[in-house]
N, C-alpha and C positions, 0 to 999 in steps of 0.2 A: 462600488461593485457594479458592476454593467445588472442592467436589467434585464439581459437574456439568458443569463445563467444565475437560478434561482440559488439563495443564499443555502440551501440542505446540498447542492451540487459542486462548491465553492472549495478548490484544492482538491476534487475526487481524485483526477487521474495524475500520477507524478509520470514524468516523460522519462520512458526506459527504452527509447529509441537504442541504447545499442547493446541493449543485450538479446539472450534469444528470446524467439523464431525471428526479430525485424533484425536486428544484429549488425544496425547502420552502422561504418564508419566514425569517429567521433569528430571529424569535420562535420561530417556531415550530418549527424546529430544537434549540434551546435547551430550550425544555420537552419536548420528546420527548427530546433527552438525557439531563436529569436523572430521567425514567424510565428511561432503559437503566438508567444508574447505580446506579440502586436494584433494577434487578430481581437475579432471579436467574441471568442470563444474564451479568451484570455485566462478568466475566473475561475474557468473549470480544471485550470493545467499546474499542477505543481512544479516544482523545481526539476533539470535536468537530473537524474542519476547515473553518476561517474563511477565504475569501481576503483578502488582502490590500488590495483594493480596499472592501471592506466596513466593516476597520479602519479605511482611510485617511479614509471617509467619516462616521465615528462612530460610525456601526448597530450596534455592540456596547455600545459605554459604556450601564450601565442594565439589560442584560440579564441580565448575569453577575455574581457573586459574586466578590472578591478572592479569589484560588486555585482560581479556576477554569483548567482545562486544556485548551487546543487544541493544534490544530497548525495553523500559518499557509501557508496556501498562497499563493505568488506570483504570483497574477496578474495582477499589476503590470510583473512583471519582476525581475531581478536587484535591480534599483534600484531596487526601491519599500521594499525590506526592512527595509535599517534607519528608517526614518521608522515603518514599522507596528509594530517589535519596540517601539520606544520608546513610542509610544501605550500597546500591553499593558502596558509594566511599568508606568507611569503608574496604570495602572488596578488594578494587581496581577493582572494576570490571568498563570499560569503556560504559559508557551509549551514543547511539549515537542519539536516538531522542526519543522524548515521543508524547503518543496518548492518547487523553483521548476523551471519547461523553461530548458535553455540555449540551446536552439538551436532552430528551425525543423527541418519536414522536409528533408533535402537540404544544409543548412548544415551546415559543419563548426561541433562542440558546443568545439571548444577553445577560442576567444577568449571566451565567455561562462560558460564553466567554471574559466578563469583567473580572470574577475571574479566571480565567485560564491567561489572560494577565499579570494582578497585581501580580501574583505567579511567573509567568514566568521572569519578571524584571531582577533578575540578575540570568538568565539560561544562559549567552552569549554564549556559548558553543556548547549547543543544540540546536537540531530542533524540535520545538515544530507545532505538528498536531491538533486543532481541529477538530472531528466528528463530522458532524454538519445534520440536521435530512434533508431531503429532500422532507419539507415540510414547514409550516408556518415559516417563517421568514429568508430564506436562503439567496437570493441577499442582504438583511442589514447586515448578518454576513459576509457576504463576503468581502461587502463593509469594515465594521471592521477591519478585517485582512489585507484586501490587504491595508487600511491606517497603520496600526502597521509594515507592512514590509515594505512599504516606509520609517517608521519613523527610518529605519534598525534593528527593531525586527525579528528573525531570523522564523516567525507562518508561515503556511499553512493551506490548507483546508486537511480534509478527508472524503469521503462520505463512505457508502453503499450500496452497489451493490448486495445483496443477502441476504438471510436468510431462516429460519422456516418458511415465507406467501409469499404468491403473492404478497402484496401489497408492501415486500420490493425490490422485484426488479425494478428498474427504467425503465420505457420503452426507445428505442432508441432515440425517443425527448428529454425526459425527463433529460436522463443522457448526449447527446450534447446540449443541452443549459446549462446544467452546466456545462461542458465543455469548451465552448464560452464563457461562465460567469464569467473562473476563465482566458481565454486565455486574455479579455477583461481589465481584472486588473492586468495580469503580475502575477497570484496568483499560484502556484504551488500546486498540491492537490496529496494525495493519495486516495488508493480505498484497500474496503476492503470484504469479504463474494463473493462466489457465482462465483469466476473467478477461476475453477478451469479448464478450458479445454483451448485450444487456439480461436477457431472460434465458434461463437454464436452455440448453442443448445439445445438442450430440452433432460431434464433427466427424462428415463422411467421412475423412480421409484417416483416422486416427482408430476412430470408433469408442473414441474415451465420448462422454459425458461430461462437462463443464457446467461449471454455474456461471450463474449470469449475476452480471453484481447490481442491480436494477433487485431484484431476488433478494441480494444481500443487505442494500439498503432496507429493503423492507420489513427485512426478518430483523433486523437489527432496533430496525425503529419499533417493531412489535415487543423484541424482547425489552426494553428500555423499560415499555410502557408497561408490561409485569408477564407477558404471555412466557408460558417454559417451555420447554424442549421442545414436545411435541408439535407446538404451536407453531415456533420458531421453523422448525424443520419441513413444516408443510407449506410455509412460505418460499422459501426454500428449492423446495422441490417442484412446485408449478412450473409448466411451461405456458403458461397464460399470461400474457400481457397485460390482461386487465386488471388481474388480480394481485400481480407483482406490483403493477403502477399505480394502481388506487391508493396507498397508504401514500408513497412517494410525493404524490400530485397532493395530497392534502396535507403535508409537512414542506412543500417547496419553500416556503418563507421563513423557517424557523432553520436555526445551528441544525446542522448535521451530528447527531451523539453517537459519545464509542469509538465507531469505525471513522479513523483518521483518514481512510483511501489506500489506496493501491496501485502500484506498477503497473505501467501497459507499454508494450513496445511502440505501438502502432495508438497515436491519439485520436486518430481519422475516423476507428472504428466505431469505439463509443459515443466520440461525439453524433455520429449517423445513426447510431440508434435512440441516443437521447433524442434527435430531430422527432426519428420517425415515429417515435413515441410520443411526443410532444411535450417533454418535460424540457425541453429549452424550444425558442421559438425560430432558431434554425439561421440567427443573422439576418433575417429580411428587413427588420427593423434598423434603420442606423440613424 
């Protein structure tokens, strides 16, 4: 692992160059990858994420090299999965997790978390994400998962943290109680939408509110370490850089817990704030 990207930072940002706001072409996603890959930031960048409709439609065969590694996103649905897992391996291309929503807002996530388990049976391989709404019926699916990974089924949770309304960003309670929720079950979650800066803030041009996942690393590493809700939530909610990055800077060398990382369209951005934060040392070192 390079030495400028501290081992707690190590697979943060998976590359969603083509979905939305960056919404690259997937040529062109592709070649911008295999620049991350190469750079020196390399450690901080997870796999590219393809949806699934994209596979289903060929747009990858041709771009990629056998052993190439994504992560397949569903936006097909439950049921589009196995037809696109097939296609990759066809292709040799290395799948390293899949995400899919089970549920709409307002639906309960269990009948389509059932069917994403039963599908997933023999994925032993993968890592498999539910999306799960952050709304009616979340503690039960949680509950779900974290028994199917006891049962050593390899599932997690993933929420959302952003989007197109108000109503999908979580408030700072909101998103450390699930937080706690999933610390409580040993349940490992990703996050997805709406983390595009490091420290909590508000973008002129939306007027939505975002968190900053600098924030969430912290709140996450507080919760780990026994703090609850309230605690979690006031991490959370700072727009102080000092105070988000003081926990972070003193776990740099230890596993990253819990929170597996998160989607970004644009990799450019975080890594410039990790710079200007100083929690990577910016490349100058080679």
């Amino acid at each position: 692992m390079s030495t400028q990207v501290p081992r707690l930072l190590a697979g943060l940002v998976d590359d969603a160059a083509v979905f939305p706001p960056g919404s690259a072409s997937l040529p062109d996603a592709v070649a911008a990858h295999h620049r991350h890959r190469a750079d020196w930031y390399a450690d901080l960048v997870g796999p590219l994420l393809v949806p699934a409709s994209a596979v289903l439609d060929g747009k990858l065969g041709g771009l990629v090299e056998p052993g190439f590694v994504v992560g397949l996103i569903g936006d097909t649905g439950v049921r589009g999965l196995p037809a696109a897992l097939s296609l990759l391996a066809e292709d040799g291309i290395q799948v390293r997790q899949v995400e899919v929503a089970v549920a709409k807002r307002g639906e309960d996530p269990q009948p389509g978390l059932a069917e994403l388990l039963k599908l997933a049976e023999p994925w032993h391989d993968l890592d498999v994400y539910a999306e799960i709404p952050l709304t009616f019926g979340l503690m039960g699916a949680l509950d779900t998962l974290a028994q199917a990974r006891a049962d050593g089924r390899p599932v997690a949770a993933k929420f959302r943290t952003g989007g197109l309304a108000a109503e999908l960003f979580p408030t700072p309670v909101e998103l450390a109680a699930v937080i706690c929720a999933c610390r409580d079950r040993k349940l490992p979650f990703k996050l997805t939408a709406g983390l595009h800066h490091a420290i909590r803030h508000r973008d002129p041009e939306t007027g939505f509110t975002h968190h900053g996942f600098v924030n969430v690393l912290a709140a996450t590493l507080a919760a780990v370490a026994g703090a609850e809700v309230d605690g979690v939530a006031e991490l959370l909610a700072t727009t102080d850089p000092v105070r988000a990055g003081e926990r972070v800077r003193a776990h740099r060398d230890a596993e990253r817990p819990l929170w597996v990382g998160y989607g970004s369209c644009s990799i450019s951005e975080p890594l410039t704030d990790l710079i200007r934060l100083a929690l990577v040392n910016g490349g100058f070192e080679k």
